[in-house]
N, C-alpha and C positions, 0 to 999 in steps of 0.2 A: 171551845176551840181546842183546849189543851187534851180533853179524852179521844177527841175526833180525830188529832193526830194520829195519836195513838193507835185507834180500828185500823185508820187506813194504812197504817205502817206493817200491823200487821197482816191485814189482806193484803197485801202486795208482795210480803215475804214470800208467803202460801201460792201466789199466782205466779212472782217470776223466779224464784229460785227453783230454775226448770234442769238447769245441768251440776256437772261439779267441774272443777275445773280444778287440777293439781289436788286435787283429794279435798275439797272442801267446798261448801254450798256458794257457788257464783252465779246469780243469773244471765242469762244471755242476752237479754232486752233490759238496755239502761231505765231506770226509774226516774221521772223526774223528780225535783228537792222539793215540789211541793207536797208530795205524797209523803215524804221523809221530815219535815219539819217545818217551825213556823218561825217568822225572823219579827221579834217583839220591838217596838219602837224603845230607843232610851229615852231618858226625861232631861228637861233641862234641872240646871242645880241652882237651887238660889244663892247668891252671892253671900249672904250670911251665913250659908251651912261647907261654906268651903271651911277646908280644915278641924274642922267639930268633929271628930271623931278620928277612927284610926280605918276606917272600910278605904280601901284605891277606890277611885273614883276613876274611870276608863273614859278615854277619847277614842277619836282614831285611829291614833298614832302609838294609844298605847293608856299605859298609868300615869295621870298628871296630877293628880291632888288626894287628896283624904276627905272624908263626910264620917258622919253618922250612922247613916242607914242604908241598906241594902235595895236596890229595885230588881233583883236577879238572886235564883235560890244559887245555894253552892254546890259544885262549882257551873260556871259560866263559860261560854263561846262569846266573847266580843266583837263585831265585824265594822267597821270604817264604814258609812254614809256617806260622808262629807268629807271636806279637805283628805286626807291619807286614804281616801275610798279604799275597797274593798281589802284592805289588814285584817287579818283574822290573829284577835289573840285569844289566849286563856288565862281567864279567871280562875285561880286553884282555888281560892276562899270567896267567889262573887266577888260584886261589886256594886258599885252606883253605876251605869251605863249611861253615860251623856247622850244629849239629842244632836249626836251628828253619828248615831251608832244605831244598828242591829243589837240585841243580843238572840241568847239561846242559851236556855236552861233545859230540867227535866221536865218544867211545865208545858214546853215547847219543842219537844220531841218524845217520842218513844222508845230511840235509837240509843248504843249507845254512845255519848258526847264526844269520848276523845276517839274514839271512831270519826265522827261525823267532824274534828277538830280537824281532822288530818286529811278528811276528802274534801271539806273547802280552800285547803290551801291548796287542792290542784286547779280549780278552776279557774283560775287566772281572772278574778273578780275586780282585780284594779284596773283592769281597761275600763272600769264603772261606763258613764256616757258623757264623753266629751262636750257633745254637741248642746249640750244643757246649756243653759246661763251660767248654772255655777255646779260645774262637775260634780258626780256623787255616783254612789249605786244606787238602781233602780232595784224596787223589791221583785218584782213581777218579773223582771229579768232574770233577777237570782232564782227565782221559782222554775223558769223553764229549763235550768241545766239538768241536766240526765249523769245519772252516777250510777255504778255498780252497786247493788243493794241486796248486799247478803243478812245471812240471819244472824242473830244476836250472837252467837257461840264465836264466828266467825268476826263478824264485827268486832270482838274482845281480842282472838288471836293477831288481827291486825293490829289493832291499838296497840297492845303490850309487845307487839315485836316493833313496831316505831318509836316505842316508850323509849323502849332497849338501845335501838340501835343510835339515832339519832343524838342521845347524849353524847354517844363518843366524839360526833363529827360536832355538834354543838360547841364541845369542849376544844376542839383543834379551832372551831371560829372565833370562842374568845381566847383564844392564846393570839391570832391573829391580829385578830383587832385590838388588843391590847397593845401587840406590838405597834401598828398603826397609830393607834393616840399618843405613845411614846417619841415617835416621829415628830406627828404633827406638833407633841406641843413644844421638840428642840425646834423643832422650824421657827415656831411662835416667837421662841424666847429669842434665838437669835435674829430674827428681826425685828424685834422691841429694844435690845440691847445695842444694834446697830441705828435706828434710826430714833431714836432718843438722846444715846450718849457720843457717835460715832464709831469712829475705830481707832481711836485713840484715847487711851484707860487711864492716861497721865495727864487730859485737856484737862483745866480749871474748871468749874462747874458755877452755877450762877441760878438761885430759886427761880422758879417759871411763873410763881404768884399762884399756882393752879393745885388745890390737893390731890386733883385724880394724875398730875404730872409728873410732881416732883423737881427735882433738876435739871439742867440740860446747861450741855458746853456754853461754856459764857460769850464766846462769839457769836451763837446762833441769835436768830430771829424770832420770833413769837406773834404769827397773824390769826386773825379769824379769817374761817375761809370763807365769809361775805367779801371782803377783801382782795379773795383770789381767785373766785371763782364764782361763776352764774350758778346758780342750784334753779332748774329746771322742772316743773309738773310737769305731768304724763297726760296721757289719753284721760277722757271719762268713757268708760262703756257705759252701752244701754243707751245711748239719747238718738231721740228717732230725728231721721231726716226726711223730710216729705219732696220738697222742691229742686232738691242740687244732684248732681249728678253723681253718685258714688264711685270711688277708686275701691280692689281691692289692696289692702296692705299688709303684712307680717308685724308685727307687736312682741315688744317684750314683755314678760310678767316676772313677778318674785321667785314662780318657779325655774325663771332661767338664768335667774342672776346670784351668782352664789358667792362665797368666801374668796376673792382671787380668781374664779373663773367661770364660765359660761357654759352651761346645758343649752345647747341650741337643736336638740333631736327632737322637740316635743315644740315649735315655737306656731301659735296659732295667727287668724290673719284679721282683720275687720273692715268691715267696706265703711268706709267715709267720704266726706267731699275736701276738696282740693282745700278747702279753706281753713279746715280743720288740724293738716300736715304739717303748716310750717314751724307751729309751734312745738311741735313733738314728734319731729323726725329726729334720729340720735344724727351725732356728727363726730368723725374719725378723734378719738381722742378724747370721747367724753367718759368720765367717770361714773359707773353705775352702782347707785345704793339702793339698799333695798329700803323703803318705809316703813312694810311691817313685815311680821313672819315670827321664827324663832327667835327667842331674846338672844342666844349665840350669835348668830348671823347679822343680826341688825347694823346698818350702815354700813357693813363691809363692802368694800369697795372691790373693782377691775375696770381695768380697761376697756371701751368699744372701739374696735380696729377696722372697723365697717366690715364683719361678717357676715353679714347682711346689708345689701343694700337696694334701695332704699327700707328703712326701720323705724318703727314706732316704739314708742315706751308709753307701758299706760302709766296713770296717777301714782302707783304704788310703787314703781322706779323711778326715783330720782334720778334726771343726767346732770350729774356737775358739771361743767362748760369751763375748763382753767381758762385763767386770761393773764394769772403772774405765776403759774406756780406749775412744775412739771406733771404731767396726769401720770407716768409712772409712780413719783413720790406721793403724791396724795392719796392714790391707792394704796401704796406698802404703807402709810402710815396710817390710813382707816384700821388696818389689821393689826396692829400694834396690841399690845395688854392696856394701856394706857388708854388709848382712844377707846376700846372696849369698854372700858369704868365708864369712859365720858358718854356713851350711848346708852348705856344699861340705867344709869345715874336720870337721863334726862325720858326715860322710853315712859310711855303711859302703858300699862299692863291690862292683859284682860286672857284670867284662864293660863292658857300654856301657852299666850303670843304676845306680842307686845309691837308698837310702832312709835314713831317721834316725827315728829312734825317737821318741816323746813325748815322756819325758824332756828328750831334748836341745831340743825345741821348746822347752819348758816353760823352758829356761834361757836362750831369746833375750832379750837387752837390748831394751826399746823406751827412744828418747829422747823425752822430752814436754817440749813449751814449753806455756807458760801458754796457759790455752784460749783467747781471744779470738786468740790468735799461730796455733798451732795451726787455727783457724778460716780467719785468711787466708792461710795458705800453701795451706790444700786449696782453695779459691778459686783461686790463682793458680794451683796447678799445674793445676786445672782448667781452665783460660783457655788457660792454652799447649796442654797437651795436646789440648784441639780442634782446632786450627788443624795439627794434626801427625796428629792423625787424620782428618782431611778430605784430606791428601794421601796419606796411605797407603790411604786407602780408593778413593780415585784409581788408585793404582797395582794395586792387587789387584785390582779391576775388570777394569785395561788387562790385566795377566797373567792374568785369568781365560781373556778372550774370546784370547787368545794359545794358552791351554792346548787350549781348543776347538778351533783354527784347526790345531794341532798336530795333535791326534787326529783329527782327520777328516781330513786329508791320510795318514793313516797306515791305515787303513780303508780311504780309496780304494784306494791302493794296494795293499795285500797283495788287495782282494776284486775288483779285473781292473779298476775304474770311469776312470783316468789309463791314454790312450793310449802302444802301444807306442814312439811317437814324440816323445812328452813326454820320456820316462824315457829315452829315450837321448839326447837333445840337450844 
């Protein structure tokens, strides 16, 4: 496979680089990627060989673990299969390549890599196919994309002028985001600091019995939120109906329930029957957590203000259903540091994800101050929190139009539009 690449990489140099375009070889008839390379399955990793060595071990999403030994010569193209579908990263030393991933080495093109590194990122490969059971990129799809396919000389001049350039804007994205996680974690802190201790730095304090708690105002209350609140399953997908009449409906999933708020741009639908709904339509007010995903995110709570309606939640969102306890508070207090120990402390783990059962939900402490108390602390941390989200909304803006400015200089380049004369200067 690997030399067969190869011929046909180069027969195809020889047939389409028919014109020049800004002084250097561009063909005029895109090539498709199958002529151009071959996308190698990753392996799965046996649970013993995690951490055994110092090799990154690649997901999806990126670098999650360490191994021993290498399935990819050095360096590597990583591509997302499954869950993060189509992320293209780079392996500068190889890797282990997990089974939710593409790779691509020298064995598996002729090309060269950070060329071919930099014209995957224009495809727009994370649309992978929805329509699946369980989202992914398809191979044979990634084969039919057509790319500008010039020759090796050329090929290199692009690489090293995106090497170049792109560091600089790289470098203004992490000064960004850096300033972004500086935000998010004064957000964090002060509302750990307010809905643990209050707003009062001279109240008495009183042990909560709890190590991941600590203290808390000796007036407050201390419930499990079995106590306060219904914790709710979700849908199951997949189960066939033969006999009943199906409804179509819109559903939630983990991808739309996030830290404090809801992605609701991506929300897909499922046809069931009438009898299937009543258990797992959401209701104005309920509390959505997520069951599994990233060990960060887990349990984080928000609000459903019926954005939708009528709405389903499958199995893997949790609706808490309050019945003593405010759903504003119970959500600012899932995102606490605190409550965060208490999900990470109870999560069963597997790889780079993690989930916890209801049970364990069911046995989180909520602390309650007297309501009028309770009242103005969600008041104030409403107060600050604005002024912290009008800069971070500042920031994600500036790094949006960054991220554009990104990809279209990387477009230009790989499709011939950035003269030969730019790129070597």
């Amino acid at each position: 496979m690997n030399n067969t690449v190869g011929r046909v990489s180069d027969s195809v140099t020889r047939q389409e680089a028919e014109s020049v375009v800004s002084g250097y070889a561009m063909p005029t008839r895109p090539t498709r990627l199958k002529f151009i390379c071959h996308l190698g399955y990753g392996d799965a990793l046996p649970k013993d060989e995690e951490s055994s060595g110092d090799i990154p071990v690649f997901g999806s999403n990126g670098q999650y673990s360490t191994t021993s030994g290498r399935n990819t010569l050095v360096p590597a193209i990583v591509v997302g299969r499954k869950g993060s579908y189509g992320k293209v990263n780079w392996a500068f030393d190889g890797c282990f390549a997990s089974d939710t991933t593409f790779f691509i080495d020298s064995n598996q093109t002729s090309s060269n890599l950070r060329w071919l590194y930099w014209v995957l990122q224009t495809l727009k490969l994370d649309e992978g196919s929805k329509e699946a059971a369980v989202p992914g990129l398809n191979r044979e799809s990634v084969y039919e994309q057509r790319v500008k396919f010039p020759d090796q000389e050329t090929q290199r001049l692009i690489a090293d002028y995106l090497d170049r350039e792109t560091v600089h804007i790289d470098a203004l994205v992490a000064e960004k985001e850096k300033m972004l996680a500086l935000l998010e974690e004064k957000r964090a802190a002060l509302i750990s600091r307010a809905v643990t201790r209050g707003l009062n730095p001279d109240a008495p304090l009183k042990p909560s019995g709890l190590d991941w708690l600590g203290d808390i105002p000796a007036h407050w209350e201390l419930q499990r939120l079995k106590h306060l609140a219904e914790v709710r399953g979700g849908l199951t997908l997949g189960k066939k109906y033969s006999s009943e009449h199906l409804h179509t409906y819109p559903y939630l999933r983990v991808a739309n329930v996030q830290d404090g708020h809801l992605l609701l741009q991506d929300v897909l639908t499922v046809d069931v029957p009438i009898s299937e709904t009543n258990s797992n339509l959401l209701a104005y007010g309920d509390v959505l957590m997520n069951e599994g995903g990233d060990i960060d995110k887990l349990g984080r709570g928000c609000v459903w203000r019926d954005e939708i309606k009528p709405c389903l939640h499958q199995n893997h969102v949790f609706a808490v259903r309050p019945h003593s306890v405010d759903s504003e508070w119970l959500a600012l207090w899932t995102s606490t540091f605190d409550a965060k120990r208490y999900f990470e402390s109870r999560a069963k783990r597997s790889t780079n994800l993690a989930s916890i059962s209801s049970s364990n939900v069911k046995e989180l402490s909520i602390p309650l101050p007297p309501g009028d108390e309770q009242k103005a602390i969600l008041r104030f941390v409403t107060h600050e929190s604005s002024r912290n989200d009008k800069l971070t909304a500042s920031l994600k803006e500036s790094l949006r139009l960054i991220y554009e400015r990104r990809a279209a200089l990387i477009t230009a380049a790989v499709t011939g539009q950035i003269p030969i004369e730019v790129m070597r200067s």
